[in-house]
LOVO-16726 format. One record per residue (C-alpha): residue number from 1; residue in three letters; x, y, z. Coordinates in Angstrom, 2 decimals, padded with zeros to 5 digits. Example, Ala and Ser with C-alpha at 12.3 -4.5 7.8 and 13.67 -1.06 7.14 Angstrom:
BEGIN
{1 'ALA' {012.30 -004.50 007.80}}
{2 'SER' {013.67 -001.06 007.14}}
//
This chain:
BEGIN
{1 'UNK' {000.00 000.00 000.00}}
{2 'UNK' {001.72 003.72 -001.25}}
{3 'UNK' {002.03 006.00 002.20}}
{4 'UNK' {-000.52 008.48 000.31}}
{5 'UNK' {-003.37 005.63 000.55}}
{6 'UNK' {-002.32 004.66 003.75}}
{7 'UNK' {-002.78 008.51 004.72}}
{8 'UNK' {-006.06 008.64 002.50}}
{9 'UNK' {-007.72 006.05 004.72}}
{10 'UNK' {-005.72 007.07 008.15}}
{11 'UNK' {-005.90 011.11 008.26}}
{12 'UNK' {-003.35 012.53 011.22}}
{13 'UNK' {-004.81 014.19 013.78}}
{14 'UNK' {-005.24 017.46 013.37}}
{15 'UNK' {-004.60 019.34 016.29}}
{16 'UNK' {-001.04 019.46 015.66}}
{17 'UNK' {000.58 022.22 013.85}}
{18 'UNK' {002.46 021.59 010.61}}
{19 'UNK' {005.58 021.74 012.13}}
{20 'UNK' {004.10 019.26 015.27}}
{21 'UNK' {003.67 016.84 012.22}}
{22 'UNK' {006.87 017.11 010.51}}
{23 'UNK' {008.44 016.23 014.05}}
{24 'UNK' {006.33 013.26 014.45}}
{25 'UNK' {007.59 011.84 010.88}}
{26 'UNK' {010.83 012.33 011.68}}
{27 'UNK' {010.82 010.73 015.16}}
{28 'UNK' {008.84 007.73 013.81}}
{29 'UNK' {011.58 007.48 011.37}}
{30 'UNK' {014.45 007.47 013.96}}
{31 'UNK' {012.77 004.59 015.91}}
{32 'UNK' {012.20 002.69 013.06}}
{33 'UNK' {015.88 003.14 012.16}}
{34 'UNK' {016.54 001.56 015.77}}
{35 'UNK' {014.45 -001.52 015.35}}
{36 'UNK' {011.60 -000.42 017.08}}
{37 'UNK' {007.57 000.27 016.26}}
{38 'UNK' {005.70 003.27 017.12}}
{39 'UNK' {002.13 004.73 017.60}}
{40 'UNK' {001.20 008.27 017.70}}
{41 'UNK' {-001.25 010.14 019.31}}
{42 'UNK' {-001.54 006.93 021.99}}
{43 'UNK' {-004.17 007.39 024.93}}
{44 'UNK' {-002.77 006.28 028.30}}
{45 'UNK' {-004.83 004.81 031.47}}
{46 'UNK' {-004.63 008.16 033.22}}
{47 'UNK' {-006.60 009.88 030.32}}
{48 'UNK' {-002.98 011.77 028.66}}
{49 'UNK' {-002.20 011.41 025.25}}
{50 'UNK' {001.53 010.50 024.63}}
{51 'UNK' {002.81 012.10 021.20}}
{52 'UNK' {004.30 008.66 020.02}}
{53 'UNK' {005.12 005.60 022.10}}
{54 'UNK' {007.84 003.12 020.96}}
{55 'UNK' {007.84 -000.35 021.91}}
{56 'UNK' {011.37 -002.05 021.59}}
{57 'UNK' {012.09 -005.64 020.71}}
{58 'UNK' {012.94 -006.08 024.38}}
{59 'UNK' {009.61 -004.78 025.23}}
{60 'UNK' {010.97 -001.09 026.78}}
{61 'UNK' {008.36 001.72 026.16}}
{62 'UNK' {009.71 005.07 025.33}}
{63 'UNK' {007.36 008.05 024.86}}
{64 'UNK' {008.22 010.95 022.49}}
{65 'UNK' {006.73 014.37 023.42}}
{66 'UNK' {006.35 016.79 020.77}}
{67 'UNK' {007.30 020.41 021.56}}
{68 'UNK' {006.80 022.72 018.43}}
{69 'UNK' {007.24 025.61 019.95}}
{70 'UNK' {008.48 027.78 023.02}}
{71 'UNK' {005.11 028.51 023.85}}
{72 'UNK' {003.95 024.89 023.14}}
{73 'UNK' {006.27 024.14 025.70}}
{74 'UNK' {005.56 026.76 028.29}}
{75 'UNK' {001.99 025.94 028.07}}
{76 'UNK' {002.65 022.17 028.99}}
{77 'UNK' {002.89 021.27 032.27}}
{78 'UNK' {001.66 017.56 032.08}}
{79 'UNK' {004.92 016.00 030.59}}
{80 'UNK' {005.36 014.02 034.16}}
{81 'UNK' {002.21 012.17 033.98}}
{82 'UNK' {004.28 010.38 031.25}}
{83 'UNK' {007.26 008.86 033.51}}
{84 'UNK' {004.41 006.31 035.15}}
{85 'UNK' {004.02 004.51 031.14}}
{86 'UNK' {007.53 004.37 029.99}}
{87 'UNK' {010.69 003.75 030.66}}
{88 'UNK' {012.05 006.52 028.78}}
{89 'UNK' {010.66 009.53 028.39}}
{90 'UNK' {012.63 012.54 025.36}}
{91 'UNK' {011.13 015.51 024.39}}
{92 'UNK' {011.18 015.94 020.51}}
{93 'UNK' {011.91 019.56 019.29}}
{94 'UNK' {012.18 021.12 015.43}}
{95 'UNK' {015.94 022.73 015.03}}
{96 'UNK' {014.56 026.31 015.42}}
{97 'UNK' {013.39 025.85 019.44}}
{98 'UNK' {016.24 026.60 021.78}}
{99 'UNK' {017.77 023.13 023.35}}
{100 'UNK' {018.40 024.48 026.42}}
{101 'UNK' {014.54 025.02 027.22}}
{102 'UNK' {014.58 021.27 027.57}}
{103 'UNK' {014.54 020.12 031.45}}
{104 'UNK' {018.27 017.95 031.83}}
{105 'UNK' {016.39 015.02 033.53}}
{106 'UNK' {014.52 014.33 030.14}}
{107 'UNK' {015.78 012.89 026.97}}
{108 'UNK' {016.03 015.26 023.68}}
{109 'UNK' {015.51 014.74 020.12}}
{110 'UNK' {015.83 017.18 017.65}}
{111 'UNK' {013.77 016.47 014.54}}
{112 'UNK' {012.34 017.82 010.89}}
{113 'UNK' {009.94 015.71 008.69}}
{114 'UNK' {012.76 013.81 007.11}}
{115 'UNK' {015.04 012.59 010.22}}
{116 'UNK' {016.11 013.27 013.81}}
{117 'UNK' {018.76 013.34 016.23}}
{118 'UNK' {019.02 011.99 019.83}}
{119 'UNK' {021.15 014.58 021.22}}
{120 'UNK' {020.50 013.36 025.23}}
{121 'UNK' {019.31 010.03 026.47}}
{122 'UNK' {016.98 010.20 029.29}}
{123 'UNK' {017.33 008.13 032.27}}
{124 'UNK' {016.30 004.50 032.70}}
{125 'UNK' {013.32 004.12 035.12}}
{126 'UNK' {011.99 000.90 034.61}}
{127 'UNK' {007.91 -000.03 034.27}}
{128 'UNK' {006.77 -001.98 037.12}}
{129 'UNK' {005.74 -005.47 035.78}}
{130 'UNK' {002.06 -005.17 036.05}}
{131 'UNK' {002.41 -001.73 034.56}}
{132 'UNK' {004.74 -002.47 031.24}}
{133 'UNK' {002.43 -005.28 030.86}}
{134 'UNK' {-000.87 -002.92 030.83}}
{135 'UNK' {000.72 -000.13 028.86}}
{136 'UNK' {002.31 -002.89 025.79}}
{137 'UNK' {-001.71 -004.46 025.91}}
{138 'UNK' {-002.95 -001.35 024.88}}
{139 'UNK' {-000.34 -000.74 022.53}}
{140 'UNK' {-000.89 -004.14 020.72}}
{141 'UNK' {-004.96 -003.49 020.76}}
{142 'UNK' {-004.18 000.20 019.24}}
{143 'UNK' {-001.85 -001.08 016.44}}
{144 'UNK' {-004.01 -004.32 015.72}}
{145 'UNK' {-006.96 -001.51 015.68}}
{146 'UNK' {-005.39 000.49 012.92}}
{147 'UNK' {-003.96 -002.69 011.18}}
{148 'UNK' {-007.72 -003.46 010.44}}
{149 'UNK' {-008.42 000.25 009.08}}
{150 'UNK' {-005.98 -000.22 007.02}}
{151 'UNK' {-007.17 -003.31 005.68}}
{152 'UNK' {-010.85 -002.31 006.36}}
{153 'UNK' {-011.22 001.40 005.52}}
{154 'UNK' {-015.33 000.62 004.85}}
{155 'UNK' {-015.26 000.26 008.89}}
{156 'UNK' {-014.01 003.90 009.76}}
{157 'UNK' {-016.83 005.36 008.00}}
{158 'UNK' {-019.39 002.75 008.98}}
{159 'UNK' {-018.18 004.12 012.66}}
{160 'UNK' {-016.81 000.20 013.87}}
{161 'UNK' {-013.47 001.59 015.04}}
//
């Protein structure tokens, strides 16, 4: 299937800002490059909504928040309710935002619609069982969800998923 059907029959999200998007694509692409699969716009147990989420062969969840701007950034103040469904949390950023409005104790990716950068792991803080296993249940129901849109796009507009 070309990307531009796959995006025909999956439209982003939009509430993010051009440049938001751009970040995402790049991000996604970096993880990919790394071996590992990744959801955006994934809904967490305590009603946030991560940016992406990467799940690593190993089974270690990393979530990717999106800053496009300073005052995206200075408007956010939920980025901790994050640490509790990873084990790795970065904050992805376009070239233009300053790097050192990034908090130290977070990871930080720097990204345009093409590629990105890590430029600072984050700490390790490793999922309790019960909670790594909750958080990569979801994550196979929302891929396996959006595997069947893709392979039933009838069902998005007949309202099944």
């Amino acid at each position: 299937m070309s990307a531009a059907l796959a995006h025909a029959l999956l439209p982003p999200d939009r509430r993010q800002s051009p440049t938001a998007l751009q970040v995402q694509r790049g991000v996604r692409r970096l993880f990919a490059d790394l071996g590992q699969v990744t959801i955006p716009e994934f809904s967490l147990a305590n009603g946030r909504r991560a940016d992406v989420i990467a799940l690593c062969p190993a089974g270690r969840l990393t979530i990717i928040e999106i800053k496009s701007s300073v005052s995206d950034f200075r408007a956010d103040r939920k980025w901790p309710d994050y640490r509790d469904y990873c084990d790795r949390f970065y904050f992805a950023i376009p070239e233009t935002l300053p790097e050192t409005l990034i908090p130290e104790e977070t990871g930080l990716i720097v990204a345009d619609g093409f590629g990105a950068a890590i430029l600072r792991d984050p700490p390790d803080h490793a999922l309790s069982g019960a909670r790594r296993k909750a958080v990569t249940l979801r994550f196979a129901h929302n891929a396996a969800r959006l595997l069947h849109a893709l392979a039933d796009p009838g069902a998005i507009r007949e309202g099944a998923l």
